[in-house]
C-alpha positions in Angstrom: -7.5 13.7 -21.1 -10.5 11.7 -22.6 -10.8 8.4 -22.6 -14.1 6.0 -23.2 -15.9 4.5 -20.8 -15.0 1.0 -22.2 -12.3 -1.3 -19.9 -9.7 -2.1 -23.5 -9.9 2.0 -24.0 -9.5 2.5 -20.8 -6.2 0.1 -20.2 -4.8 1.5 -23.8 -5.1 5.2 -23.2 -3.4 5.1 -19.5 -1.0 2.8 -20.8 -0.1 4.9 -23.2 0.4 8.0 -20.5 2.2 5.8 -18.1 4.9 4.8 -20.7 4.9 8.8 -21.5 5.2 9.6 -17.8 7.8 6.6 -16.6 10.9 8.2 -15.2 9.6 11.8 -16.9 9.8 14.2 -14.4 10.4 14.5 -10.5 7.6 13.8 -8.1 8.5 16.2 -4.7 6.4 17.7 -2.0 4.9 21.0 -3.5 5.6 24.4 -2.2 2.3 25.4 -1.1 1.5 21.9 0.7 1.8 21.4 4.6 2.0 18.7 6.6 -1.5 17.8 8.2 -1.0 14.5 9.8 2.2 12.0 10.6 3.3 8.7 12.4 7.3 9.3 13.4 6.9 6.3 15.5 9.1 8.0 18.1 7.8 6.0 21.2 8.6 2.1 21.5 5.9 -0.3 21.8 2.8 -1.1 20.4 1.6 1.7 17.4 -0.6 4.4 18.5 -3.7 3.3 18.8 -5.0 6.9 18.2 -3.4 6.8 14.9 -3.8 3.1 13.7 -6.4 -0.1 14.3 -5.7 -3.7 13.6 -7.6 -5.0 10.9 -8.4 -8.9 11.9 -12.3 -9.1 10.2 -11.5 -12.0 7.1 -9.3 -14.2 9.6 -11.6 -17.0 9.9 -12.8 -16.7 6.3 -9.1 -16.3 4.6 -8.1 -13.1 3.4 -7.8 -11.3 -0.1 -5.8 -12.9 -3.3 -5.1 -16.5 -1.7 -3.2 -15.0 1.0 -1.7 -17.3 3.6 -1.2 -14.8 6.8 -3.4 -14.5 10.0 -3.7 -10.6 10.8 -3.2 -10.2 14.6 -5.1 -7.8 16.8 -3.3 -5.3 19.2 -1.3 -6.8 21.9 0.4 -10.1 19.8 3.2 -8.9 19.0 3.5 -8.6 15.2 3.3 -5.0 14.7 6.0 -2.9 17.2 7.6 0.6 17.5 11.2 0.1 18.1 13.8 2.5 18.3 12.0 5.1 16.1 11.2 2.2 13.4 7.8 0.4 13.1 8.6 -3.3 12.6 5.7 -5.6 11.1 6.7 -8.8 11.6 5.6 -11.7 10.0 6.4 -15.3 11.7 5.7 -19.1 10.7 3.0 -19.7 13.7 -0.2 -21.0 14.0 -3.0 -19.0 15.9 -4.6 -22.3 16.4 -6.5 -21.6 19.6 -7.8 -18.2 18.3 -11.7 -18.2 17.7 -11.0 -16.7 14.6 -8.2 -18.4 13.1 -9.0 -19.8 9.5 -6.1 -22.4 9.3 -2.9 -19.8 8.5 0.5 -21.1 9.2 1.3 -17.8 9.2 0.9 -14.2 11.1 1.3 -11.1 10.5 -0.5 -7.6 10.6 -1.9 -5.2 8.6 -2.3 -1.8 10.3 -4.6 1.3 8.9 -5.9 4.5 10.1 -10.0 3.8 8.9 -11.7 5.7 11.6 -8.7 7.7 12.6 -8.0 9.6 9.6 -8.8 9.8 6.4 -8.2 12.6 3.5 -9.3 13.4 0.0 -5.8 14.3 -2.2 -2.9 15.0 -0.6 1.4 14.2 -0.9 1.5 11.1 0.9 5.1 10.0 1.7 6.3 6.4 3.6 10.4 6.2 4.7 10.5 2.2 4.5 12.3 -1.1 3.9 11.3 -3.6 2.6 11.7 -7.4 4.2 13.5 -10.0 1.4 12.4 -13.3 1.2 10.3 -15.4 -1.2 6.8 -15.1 -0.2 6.9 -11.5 0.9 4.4 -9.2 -0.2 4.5 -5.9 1.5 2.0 -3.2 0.7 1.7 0.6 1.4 -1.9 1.8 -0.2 -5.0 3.5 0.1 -8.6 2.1 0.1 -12.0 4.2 -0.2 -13.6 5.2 3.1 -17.3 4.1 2.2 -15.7 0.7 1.8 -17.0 0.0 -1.3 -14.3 -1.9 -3.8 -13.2 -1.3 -6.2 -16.3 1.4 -6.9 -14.5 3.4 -4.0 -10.7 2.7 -5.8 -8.0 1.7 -4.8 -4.0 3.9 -4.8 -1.5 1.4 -3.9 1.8 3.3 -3.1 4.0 0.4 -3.3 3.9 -2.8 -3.1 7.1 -4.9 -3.1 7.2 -8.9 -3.9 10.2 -11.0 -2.4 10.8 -13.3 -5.5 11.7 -10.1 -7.4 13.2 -7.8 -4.3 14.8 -5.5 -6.6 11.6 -4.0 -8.4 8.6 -2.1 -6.6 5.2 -1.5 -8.2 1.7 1.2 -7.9 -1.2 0.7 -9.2 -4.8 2.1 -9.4 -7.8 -0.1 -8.7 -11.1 1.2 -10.1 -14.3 -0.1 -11.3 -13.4 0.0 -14.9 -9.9 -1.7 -14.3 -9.0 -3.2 -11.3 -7.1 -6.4 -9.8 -5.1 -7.8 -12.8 -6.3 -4.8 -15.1 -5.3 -2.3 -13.0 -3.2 0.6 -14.5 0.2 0.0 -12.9 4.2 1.1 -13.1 7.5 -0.4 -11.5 10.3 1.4 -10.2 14.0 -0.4 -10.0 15.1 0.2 -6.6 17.9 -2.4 -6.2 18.7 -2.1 -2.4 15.3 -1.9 -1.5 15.8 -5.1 1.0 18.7 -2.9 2.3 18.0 0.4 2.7 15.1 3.0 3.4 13.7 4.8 0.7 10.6 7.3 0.3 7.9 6.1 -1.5 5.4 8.9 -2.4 1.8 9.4 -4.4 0.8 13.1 -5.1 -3.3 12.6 -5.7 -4.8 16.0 -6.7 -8.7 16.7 -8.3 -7.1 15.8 -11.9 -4.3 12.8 -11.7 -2.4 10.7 -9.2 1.6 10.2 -9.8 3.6 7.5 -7.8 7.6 7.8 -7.0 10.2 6.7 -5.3 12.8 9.4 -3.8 11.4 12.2 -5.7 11.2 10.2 -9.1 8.0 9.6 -10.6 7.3 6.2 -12.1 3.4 6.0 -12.9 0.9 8.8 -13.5 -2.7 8.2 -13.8 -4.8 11.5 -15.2 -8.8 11.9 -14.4 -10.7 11.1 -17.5 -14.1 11.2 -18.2 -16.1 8.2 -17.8 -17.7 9.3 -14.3 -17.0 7.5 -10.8 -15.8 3.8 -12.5 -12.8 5.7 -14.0 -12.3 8.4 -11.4 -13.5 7.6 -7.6 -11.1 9.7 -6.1 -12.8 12.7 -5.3 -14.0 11.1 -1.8 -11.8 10.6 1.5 -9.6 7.7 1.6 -7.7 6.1 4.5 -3.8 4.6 4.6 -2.8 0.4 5.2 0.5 -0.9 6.0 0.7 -4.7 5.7 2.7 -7.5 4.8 0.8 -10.7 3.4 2.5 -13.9 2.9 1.7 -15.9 -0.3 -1.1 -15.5 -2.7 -1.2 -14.3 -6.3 1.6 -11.8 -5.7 2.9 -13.1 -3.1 4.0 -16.4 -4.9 5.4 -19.7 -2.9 7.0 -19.2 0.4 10.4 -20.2 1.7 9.6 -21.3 5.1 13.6 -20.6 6.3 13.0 -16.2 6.0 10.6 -16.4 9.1 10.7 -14.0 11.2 10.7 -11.5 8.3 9.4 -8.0 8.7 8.3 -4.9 7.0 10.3 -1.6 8.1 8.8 1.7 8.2 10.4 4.7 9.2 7.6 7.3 9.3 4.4 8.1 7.4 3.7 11.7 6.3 0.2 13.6 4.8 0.6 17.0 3.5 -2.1 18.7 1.8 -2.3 22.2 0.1 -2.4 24.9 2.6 
């Protein structure tokens, strides 16, 4: 489809498809696709560190949206393998005596694969649960290789806030649209807190489509409009975090800590 460069054109034509698209149609791994790269976290301890690295860098200067968490590195304790489940635990501590705290009362982790792996399209597919508290912000996304943002977009899988735990949300990020104009849908998933569910984004060369257990909630088509409206024919590379406060995030209750983020597995497949 065609839509003009301009930002309000932009916003009304993919509205307009994502209402068309809500709850339209199943969203399920394709016939021809096969799997090319996965975490099962079948061994207990830390997460492979073939697979995923740490990311600590904005510690000391304060991360991202008025977030209130201190990413730890490898080794502290926040991010574990345990029995077949990776737990990412966020706590009510101070890293105080770290050379790169930046005053958080909090920590956490926020695990990707940048350097590891990466891929351009693909049926990506998370088994998680989500942690239930207020506070809680939880992510499963994808961020542009190049590490340019947002001219590199942004898919965010899911992303789940603990003042409304019933209710999970995608979005794209791109130059023409991005933080609070991004295109986003919401799913209803009301045990979320309780129970594991598959949260999938099929990104091909023409649209990307979000779901949750094989039910599509948000589809985002390539228009013209060049790179600002359509980055995504350029590797990107997967993040599992869970922030603490900020704009999504909202105001903590300090009586949930420890809280974590549960996650099951993490599955690429890509067209054979």
């Amino acid at each position: 489809m065609a839509c003009g460069r301009g930002l309000g054109i932009l916003l009304s034509c993919c509205l307009a498809l994502v209402s068309l698209s809500a709850l339209s149609r199943d969203l399920q791994l394709p016939p021809d696709y096969k799997l090319v790269w996965a975490d099962e976290f079948s061994i207990d301890g830390p997460p492979d560190p073939a697979k995923w690295g740490h990311d600590t860098q904005r510690n000391k200067l304060g991360w991202h949206n008025n977030e209130l968490q201190y990413y730890s590195g490898p080794g502290q304790g926040n991010a574990q393998v345990q029995g077949g489940v990776l737990h990412i635990v966020a706590r009510q501590q101070s890293m105080a005596l770290a050379a790169d705290w930046g005053g958080q009362a909090y920590t956490s982790a926020r695990l990707t694969t940048l350097g590891q792996a990466q891929w351009t399209y693909g049926f990506f597919e998370v088994r998680a649960k989500m942690p239930c508290g207020k506070g809680t912000w939880p992510a499963i996304w994808l961020l542009g290789s190049k590490g340019a943002w947002p001219g590199d977009g942004e898919l965010d899988i899911m992303e789940h806030r603990g003042h409304t735990p019933q209710q999970t949300s995608s979005a794209v990020h791109v130059s023409a649209g991005h933080a609070g104009q991004a295109v986003g849908g919401q799913a209803k998933v009301p045990d979320a807190c309780d129970q594991f569910h598959r949260y999938q984004m099929l990104w091909t060369p023409t649209e990307v489509v979000f779901g949750v257990d094989d039910f599509a909630h948000l589809r985002f088509p390539k228009m013209l409009g060049g790179a600002q409206i359509w980055p995504f024919d350029a590797p990107q590379f997967v993040i599992l975090n869970l922030a603490i406060g900020g704009d999504l995030g909202g105001p903590v209750d300090n009586a949930i800590f420890p809280v974590g983020l549960q996650v099951d597995y993490v599955r690429v497949f890509q067209r054979n």
